[in-house]
N, C-alpha and C positions, 0 to 999 in steps of 0.2 A: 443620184441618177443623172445620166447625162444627155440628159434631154435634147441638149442645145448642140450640140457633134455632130449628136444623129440625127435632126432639123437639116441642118447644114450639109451634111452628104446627102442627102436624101433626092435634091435636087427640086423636082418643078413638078415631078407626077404625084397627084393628089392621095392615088390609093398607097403608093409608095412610101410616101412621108406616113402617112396615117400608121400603116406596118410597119415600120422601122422606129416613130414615137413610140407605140405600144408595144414594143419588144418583152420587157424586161418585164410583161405584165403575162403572157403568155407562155404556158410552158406544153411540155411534151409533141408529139408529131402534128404537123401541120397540114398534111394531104384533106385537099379536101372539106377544112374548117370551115372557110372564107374566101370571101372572091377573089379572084386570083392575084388581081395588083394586089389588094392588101396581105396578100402571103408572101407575093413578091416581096415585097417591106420588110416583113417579119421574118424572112431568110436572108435579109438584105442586113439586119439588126444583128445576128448569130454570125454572119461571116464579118461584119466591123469589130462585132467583141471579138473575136477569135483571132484574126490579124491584130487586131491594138495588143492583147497578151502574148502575141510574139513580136513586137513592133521594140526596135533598139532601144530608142527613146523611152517609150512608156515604161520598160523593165529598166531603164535609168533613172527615171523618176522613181518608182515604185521601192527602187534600192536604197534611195535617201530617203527614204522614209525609216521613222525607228522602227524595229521589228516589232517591237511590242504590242501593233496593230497586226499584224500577223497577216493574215487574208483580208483584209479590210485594207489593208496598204492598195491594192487593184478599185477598189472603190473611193478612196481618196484619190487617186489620182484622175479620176473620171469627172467627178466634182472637179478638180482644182483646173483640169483643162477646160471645161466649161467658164469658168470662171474668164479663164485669159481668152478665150473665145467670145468672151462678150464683153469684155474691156480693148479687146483690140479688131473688132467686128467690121469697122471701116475696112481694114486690110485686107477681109476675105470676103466682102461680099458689095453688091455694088447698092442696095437698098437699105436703110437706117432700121435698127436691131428693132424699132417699134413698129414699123411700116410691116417686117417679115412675120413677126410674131402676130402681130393684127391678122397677117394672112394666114398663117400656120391654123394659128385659133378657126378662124371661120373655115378651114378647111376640114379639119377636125370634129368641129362641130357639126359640118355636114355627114359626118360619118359615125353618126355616135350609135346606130342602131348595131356596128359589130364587133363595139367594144365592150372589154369585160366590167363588172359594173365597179371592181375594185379600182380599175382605170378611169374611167366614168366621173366617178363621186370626186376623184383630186384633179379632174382635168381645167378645170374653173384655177386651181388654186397652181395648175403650172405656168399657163400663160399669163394670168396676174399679178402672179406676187413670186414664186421660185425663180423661175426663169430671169425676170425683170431684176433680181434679186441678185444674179449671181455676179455681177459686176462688181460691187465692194466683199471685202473677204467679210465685211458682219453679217452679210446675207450667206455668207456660203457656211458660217459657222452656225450662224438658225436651222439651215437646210440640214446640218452634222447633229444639233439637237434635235430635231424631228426624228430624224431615221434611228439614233440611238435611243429615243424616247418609245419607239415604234417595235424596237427588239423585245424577246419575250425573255429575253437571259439580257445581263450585265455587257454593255460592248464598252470600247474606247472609243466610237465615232465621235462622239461627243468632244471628247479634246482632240481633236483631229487639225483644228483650226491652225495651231502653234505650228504643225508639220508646215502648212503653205507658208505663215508668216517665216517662219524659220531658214526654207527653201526656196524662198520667194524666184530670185534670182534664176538659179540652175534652172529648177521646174517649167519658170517663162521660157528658156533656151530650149528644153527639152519640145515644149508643147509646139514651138515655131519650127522646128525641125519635123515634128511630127505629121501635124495635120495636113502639109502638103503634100507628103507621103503617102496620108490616110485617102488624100482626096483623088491623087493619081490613081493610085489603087483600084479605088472602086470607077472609075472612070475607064479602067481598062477592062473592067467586069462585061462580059456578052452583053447587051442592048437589053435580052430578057430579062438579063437580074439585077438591073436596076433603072433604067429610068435616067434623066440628065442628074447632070452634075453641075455648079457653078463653079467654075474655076477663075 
């Protein structure tokens, strides 16, 4: 999960961020769920996945991956951007990665009455320990045990680790061409759908 992107685009509006963390926790139509910023959010989350899976970059990383993760190659590469997103965090953002995440968290936590409770119950453990986590690659391969541990069928996630070490280099090249693409993007988005941006 890329928790840490979609933090980062999200910008400075609190219902915004709130929606766009808990994206990938919400499924089906949205009219009407929730109050309105936090759907803005959460339409904010579906149009970054859907750009990043047309984005140069991301489908260049995702090509150096062996195939033999198959669809899971688009979820590693999600992970492993988070990852250089928080090892090179000074570059994009002008407050230290514990200062934003302190706020993230107590933003979040102000908002916990409209989230779902499978969101909820791991929200404790993204801001303390995932997130925090994702800066050395032995936190990002705990994070590849969890979620293959988590499958109710047999995944690869699990050795997914070797791909980053393997592609260490390209991958960085890719991600830093990336996210300032990702970020122009949504900064050219109408005012309604999304909220500021830090650039």
């Amino acid at each position: 999960m890329n928790f840490l992107c979609h933090l980062y685009l999200s910008g400075n509006d609190p219902e915004l961020q709130v929606g766009n963390l808990m994206g990938d926790f919400v499924k089906g139509p949205l009219a009407g769920r929730f109050p309105a910023g936090i759907e803005q959010g959460l339409r904010l989350h579906r149009w970054i996945d859907s750009a990043a899976n047309r984005d140069r970059s991301f489908l260049e990383s995702r090509e150096r991956l062996d195939p033999c993760f198959g669809l899971y190659r688009g979820v590693l590469v999600d992970l492993f951007y988070d990852h250089f997103l928080a090892t090179e965090w000074p570059a994009y953002h002008p407050l230290p990665l514990e200062t934003f995440l302190d706020d993230a968290y107590a933003t979040a936590r102000d908002h916990r009455t409209v989230m779902p409770d499978r969101f909820l119950n791991i929200l404790p453990v993204i801001f303390t320990d995932l997130i925090p986590s994702y800066r050395e690659v032995a936190g990002i391969d705990r994070a590849l045990q969890r979620m293959a541990a988590r499958r109710k069928r047999p995944s690869p996630l699990g050795s997914g680790v070797r791909e980053l070490v393997r592609h260490y280099g390209d991958l960085q090249a890719d991600f830093r061409s990336f996210l300032p693409r990702m970020a122009g993007q949504v900064a050219a988005l109408p005012a309604d759908a999304r909220g500021g941006i830090h650039r």
